[in-house]
C-alpha positions as CSV (number, residue, x, y, z in Angstrom):
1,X,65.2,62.9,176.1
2,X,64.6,66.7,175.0
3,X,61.2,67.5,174.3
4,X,59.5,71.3,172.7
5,X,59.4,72.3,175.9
6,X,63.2,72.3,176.8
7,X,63.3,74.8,174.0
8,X,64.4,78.1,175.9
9,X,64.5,82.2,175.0
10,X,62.1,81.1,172.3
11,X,58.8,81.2,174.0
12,X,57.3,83.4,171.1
13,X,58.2,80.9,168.4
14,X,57.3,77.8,170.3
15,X,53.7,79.5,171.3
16,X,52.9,80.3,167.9
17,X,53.8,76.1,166.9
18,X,52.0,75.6,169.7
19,X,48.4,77.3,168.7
20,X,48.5,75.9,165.5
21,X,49.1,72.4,166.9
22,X,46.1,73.0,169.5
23,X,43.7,74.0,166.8
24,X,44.6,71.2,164.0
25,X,45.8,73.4,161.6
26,X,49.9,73.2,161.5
27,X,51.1,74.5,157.9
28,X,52.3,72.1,155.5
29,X,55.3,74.6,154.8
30,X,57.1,76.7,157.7
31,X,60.1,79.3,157.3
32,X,62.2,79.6,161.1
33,X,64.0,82.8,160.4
34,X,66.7,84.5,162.9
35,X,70.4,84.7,163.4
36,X,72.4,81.2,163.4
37,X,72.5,79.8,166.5
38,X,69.4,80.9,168.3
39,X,67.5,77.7,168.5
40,X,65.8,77.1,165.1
41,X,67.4,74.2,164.2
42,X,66.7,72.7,168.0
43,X,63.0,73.8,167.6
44,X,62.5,72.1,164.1
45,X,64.0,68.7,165.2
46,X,61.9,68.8,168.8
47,X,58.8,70.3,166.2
48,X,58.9,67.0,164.0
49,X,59.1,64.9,167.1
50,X,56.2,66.3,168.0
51,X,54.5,65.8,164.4
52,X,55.7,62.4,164.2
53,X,55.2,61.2,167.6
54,X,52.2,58.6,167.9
55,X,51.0,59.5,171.6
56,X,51.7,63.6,172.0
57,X,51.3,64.3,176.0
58,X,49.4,67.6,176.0
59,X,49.8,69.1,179.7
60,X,48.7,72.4,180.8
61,X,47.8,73.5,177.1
62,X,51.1,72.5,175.9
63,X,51.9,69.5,173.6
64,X,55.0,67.8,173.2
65,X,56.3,64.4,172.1
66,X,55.5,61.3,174.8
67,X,59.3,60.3,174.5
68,X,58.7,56.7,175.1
69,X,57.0,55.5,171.7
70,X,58.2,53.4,168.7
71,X,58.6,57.3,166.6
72,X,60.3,59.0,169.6
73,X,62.8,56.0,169.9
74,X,63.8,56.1,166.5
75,X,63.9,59.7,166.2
76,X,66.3,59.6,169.2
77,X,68.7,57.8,167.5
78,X,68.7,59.9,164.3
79,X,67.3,57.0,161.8
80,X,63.6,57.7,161.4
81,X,62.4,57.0,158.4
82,X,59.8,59.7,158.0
83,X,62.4,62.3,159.7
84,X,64.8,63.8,156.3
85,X,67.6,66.5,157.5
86,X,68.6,68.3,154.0
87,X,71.7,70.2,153.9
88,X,74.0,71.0,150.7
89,X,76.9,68.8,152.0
90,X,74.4,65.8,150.8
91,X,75.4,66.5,147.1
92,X,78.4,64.2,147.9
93,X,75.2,61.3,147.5
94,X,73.2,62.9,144.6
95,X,73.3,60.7,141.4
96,X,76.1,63.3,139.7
97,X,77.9,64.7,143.1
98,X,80.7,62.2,143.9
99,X,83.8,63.6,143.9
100,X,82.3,67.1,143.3
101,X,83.8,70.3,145.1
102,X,81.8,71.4,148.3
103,X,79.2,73.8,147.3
104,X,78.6,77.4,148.5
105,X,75.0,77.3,147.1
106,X,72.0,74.7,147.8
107,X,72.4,72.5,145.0
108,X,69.2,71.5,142.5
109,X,70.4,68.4,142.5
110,X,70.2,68.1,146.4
111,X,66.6,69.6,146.6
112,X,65.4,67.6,144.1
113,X,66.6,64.1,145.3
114,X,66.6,64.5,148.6
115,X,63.4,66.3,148.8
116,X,61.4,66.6,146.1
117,X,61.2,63.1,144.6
118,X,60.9,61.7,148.1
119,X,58.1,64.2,149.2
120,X,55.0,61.9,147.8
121,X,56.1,59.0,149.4
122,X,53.6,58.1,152.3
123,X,54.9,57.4,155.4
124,X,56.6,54.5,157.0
125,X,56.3,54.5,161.0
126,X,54.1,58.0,161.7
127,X,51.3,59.5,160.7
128,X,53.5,62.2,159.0
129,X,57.0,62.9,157.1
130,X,58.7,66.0,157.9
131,X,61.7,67.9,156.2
132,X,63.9,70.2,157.8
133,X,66.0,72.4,155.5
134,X,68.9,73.8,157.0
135,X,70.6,77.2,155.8
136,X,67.6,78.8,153.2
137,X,69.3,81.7,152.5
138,X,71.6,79.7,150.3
139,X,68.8,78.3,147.9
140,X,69.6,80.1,144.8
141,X,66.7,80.7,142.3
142,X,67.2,77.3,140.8
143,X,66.6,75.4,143.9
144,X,64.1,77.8,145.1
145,X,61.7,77.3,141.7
146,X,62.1,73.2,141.6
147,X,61.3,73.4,145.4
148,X,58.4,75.7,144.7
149,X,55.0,73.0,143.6
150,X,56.2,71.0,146.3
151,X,56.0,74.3,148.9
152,X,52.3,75.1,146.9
153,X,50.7,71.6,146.9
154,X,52.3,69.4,149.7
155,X,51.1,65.9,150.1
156,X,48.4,65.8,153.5
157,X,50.9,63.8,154.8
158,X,54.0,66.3,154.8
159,X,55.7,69.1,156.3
160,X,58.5,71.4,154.9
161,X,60.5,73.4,157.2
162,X,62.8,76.0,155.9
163,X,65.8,77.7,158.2
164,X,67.1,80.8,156.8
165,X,69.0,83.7,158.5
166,X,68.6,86.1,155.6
167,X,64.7,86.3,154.1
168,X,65.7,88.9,151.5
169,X,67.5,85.8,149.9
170,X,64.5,84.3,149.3
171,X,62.1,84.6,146.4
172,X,58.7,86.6,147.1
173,X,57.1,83.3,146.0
174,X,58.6,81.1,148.8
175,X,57.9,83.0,151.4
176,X,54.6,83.5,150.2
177,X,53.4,80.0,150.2
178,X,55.3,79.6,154.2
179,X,54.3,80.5,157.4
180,X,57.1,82.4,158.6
181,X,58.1,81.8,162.6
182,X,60.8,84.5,163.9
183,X,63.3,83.2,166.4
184,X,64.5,86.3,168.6
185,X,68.2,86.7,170.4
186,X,68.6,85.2,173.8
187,X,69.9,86.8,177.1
188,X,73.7,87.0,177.4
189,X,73.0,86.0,180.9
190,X,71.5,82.4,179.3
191,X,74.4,82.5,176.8
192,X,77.4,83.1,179.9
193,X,75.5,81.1,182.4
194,X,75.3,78.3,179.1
195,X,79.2,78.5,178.5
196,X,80.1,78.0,182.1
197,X,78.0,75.2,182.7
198,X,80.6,74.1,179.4
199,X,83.6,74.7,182.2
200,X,84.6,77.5,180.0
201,X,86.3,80.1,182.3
202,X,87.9,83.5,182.4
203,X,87.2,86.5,180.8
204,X,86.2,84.2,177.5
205,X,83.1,83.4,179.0
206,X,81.6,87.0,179.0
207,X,83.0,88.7,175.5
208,X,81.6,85.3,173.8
209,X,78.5,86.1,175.9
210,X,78.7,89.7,174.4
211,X,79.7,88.9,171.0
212,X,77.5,86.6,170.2
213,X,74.6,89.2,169.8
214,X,72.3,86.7,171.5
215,X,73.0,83.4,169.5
216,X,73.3,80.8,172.0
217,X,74.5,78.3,169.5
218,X,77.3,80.5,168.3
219,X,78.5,80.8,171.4
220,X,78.3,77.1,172.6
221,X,80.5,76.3,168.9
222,X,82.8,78.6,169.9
223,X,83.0,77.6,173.7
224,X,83.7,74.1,172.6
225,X,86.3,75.0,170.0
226,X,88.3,77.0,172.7
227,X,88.3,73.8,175.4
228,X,89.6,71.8,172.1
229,X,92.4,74.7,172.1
230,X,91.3,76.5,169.4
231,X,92.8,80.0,170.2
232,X,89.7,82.0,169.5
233,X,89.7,84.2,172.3
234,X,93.9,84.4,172.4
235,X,93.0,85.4,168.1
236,X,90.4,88.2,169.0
237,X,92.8,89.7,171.5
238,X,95.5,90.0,169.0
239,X,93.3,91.2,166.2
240,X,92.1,93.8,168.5
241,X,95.7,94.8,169.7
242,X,96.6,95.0,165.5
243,X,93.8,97.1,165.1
244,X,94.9,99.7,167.5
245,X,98.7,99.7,166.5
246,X,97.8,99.6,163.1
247,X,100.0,101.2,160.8
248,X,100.4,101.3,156.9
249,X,103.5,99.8,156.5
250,X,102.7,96.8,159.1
251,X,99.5,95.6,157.1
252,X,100.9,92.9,155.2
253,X,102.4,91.5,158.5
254,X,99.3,91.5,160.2
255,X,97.1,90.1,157.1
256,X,100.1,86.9,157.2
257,X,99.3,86.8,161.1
258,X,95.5,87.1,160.7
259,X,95.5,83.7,158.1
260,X,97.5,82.1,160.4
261,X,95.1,82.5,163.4
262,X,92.5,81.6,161.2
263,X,93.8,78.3,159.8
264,X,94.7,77.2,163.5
265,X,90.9,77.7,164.1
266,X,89.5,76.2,161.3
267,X,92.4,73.1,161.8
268,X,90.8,72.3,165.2
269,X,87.0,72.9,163.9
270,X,87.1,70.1,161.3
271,X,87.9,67.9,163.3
272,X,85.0,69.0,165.9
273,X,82.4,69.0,162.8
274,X,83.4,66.2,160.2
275,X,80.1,66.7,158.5
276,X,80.9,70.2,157.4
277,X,82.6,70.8,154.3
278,X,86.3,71.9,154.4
279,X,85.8,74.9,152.7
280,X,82.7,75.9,154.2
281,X,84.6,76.2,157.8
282,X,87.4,78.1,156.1
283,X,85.1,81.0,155.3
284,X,83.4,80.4,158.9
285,X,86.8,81.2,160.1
286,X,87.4,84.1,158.0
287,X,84.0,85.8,158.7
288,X,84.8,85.1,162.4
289,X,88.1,86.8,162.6
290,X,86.4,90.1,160.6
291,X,83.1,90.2,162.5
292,X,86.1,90.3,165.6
293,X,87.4,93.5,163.6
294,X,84.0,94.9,162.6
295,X,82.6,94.8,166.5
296,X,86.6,96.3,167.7
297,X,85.9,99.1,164.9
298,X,82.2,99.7,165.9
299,X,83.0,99.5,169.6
300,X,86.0,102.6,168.6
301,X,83.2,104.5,167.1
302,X,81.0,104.4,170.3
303,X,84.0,105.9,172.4
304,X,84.6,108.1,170.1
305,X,81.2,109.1,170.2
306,X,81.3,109.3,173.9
307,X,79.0,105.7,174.3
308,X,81.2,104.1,176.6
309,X,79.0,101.5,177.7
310,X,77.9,98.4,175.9
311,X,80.8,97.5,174.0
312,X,81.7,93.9,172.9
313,X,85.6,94.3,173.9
314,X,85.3,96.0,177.1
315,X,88.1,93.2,178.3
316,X,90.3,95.3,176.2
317,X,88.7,98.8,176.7
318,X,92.5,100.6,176.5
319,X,92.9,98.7,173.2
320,X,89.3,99.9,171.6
321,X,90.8,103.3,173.1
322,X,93.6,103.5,171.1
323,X,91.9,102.8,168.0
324,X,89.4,105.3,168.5
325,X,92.1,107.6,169.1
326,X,93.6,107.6,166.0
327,X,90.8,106.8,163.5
328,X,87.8,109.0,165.0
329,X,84.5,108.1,165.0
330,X,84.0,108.9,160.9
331,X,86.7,106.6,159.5
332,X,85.0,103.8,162.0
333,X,82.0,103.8,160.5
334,X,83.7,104.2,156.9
335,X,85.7,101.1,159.2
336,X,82.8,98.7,159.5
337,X,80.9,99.1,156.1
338,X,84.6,98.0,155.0
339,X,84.4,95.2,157.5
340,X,80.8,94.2,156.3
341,X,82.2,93.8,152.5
342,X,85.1,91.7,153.4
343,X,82.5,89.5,154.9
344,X,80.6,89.5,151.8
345,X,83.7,88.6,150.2
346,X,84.0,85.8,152.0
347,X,80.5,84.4,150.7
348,X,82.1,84.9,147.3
349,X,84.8,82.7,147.8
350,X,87.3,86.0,147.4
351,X,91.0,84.6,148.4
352,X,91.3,85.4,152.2
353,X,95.1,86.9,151.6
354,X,93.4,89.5,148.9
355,X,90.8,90.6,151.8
356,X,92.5,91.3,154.9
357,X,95.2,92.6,153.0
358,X,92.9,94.9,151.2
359,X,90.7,95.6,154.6
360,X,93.7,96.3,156.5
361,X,95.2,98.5,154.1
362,X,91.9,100.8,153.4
363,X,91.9,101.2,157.2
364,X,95.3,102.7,158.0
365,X,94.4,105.1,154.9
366,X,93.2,107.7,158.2
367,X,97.0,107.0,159.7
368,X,98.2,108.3,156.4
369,X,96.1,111.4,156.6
370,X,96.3,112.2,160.0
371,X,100.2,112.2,159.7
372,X,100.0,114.9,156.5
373,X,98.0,117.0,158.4
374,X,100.5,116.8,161.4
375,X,103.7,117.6,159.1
């Protein structure tokens, strides 16, 4: 059974828990920001075993849940009943969801059933009830304000936690009435060593280590996509090779190709994770395939800029090459602020065909140029 301490790369987040716990004096309202995948969401769930274990083993200085009580049990098997997990899927079970579209945003409706009307109810099995909010950054104001008394003037008995990826999404009131824990990127050693334990192999194993920018969960998701035969690696490969042959009149072409690859991904991800919504792994997909072009782009710009080490494609170095070649380190940054609003577009629900056909077109505007200036 996992315990706090099997929490790894997080050592300043888990301390910080950790001093508060030793002193009696853990918030009623927490906020785990950093980049998806790092360990927040592992850290909350081993945090509330913690808070609602009924015999904490402290060794050494550090607590962590005993593993063997009545709370741990049931925690283990995902039905405590002072344990709630709140995500925006759960509208599907609000009073007024059924039948309703996935959302993009945290729904009201999901907040306050599944959180605020529940909140003043004592608990059942532990001395504590504990709520774990996953993805923060998408509470829109509404949410955020009927969330906000609850954040101000918690029940003794309760603990909120907040994940969020993007604190500038949240209002200066919620944060102020959290205590914010930071969750740092871990070691692409920890993330390659993590994906071969997996039995991924091959040259996979280090550009996911690379491009996951030190989100150990990423990495892992995509790992276990590829040994379902996904094609993630086979898709990055042939978005970079695009990206260096890229030419004006092929751009449609490759838009058609990049959908393709990104509906065979997203095919083989729902059925790896049934609880996330259909549309919300289509626009996974999407972002995944441009972040692939952004980091091909920004790696261009660093050879072009003579910074030939530390690039995320090095496995396709000639490639990266190429497309340096012909854009030149200005249009690649123009490049990735291009690549960062087609992600944003994504959020917005833009139609995927309208973005990479509007990306892809903006950048072989420098193939244009460069071939006026040559005639």
């Amino acid at each position: 059974m996992m315990g706090l301490r099997d929490v790894f790369c997080q050592e300043r987040a888990i301390d910080m828990l950790q001093k508060a716990y030793a002193c009696g004096r853990v918030p009623h309202a927490y906020i785990f920001a950093g980049a998806d995948g790092v360990g927040r969401f592992t850290t909350a769930l081993q945090w509330a075993r913690l808070l609602l274990c009924h015999k904490p083993v402290v060794a050494g200085g550090f607590a962590d849940s005993c593993g063997v009580c009545e709370s741990c049990r049931i925690f283990e098997g995902g039905a405590h009943p002072d344990f709630a997990h709140v995500y925006k899927e759960l509208r599907e079970y609000t009073k007024d969801g059924k039948g309703k579209a996935a959302p993009v945003e945290m729904p009201i409706d999901v907040i306050r059933e599944f959180l605020v009307d529940k909140i003043t109810a004592r608990p059942a099995l532990s001395p504590r009830r504990v709520f774990v909010v996953s993805e923060g950054e998408k509470l829109n104001n509404a949410s955020q304000n009927c969330l906000l008394k609850s954040l101000e003037e918690p029940p003794d008995f309760c603990h909120i936690i907040l994940l969020c990826t993007r604190l500038e999404r949240l209002l200066p009131t919620t944060k102020s009435r959290c205590q914010i824990v930071r969750f740092g990127p871990v070691a692409v050693e920890r993330i390659t060593q993590k994906l071969q334990e997996m039995a991924l192999a091959g040259p996979a194993v280090e550009f996911f280590g690379r491009f996951a920018a030190g989100s150990i969960g990423r990495a892992c998701r995509w790992g276990r996509l590829e040994l379902d035969g996904a094609g993630i690696y086979e898709a990055k490969n042939a978005i970079v090779q695009s990206l260096a042959q890229l030419r004006y009149g092929g751009c449609l072409d490759a838009a058609e190709r990049w959908i393709a690859m990104g509906k065979q991904i997203a095919a083989v991800w729902e059925k790896a994770d049934e609880g996330i919504s259909k549309s919300d792994i289509n626009r996974r997909c999407q972002g995944l395939l441009l972040e692939m072009a952004v980091t091909a782009i920004n790696d261009a710009m660093k050879l072009a800029l003579g910074a030939a080490d530390d690039i995320v494609h090095a496995d396709q170095r000639g490639a990266i090459q190429q497309l340096a070649g012909w854009m030149g380190a200005e249009a690649c940054g123009e490049g990735v602020a291009m690549g960062y609003e087609a992600m944003r577009w994504v959020e917005s629900s833009v139609n995927e065909k309208l973005i990479f056909e509007h990306l892809l077109l903006k950048l072989a505007e420098p193939t244009i140029m460069a071939s006026r200036a040559a005639g």
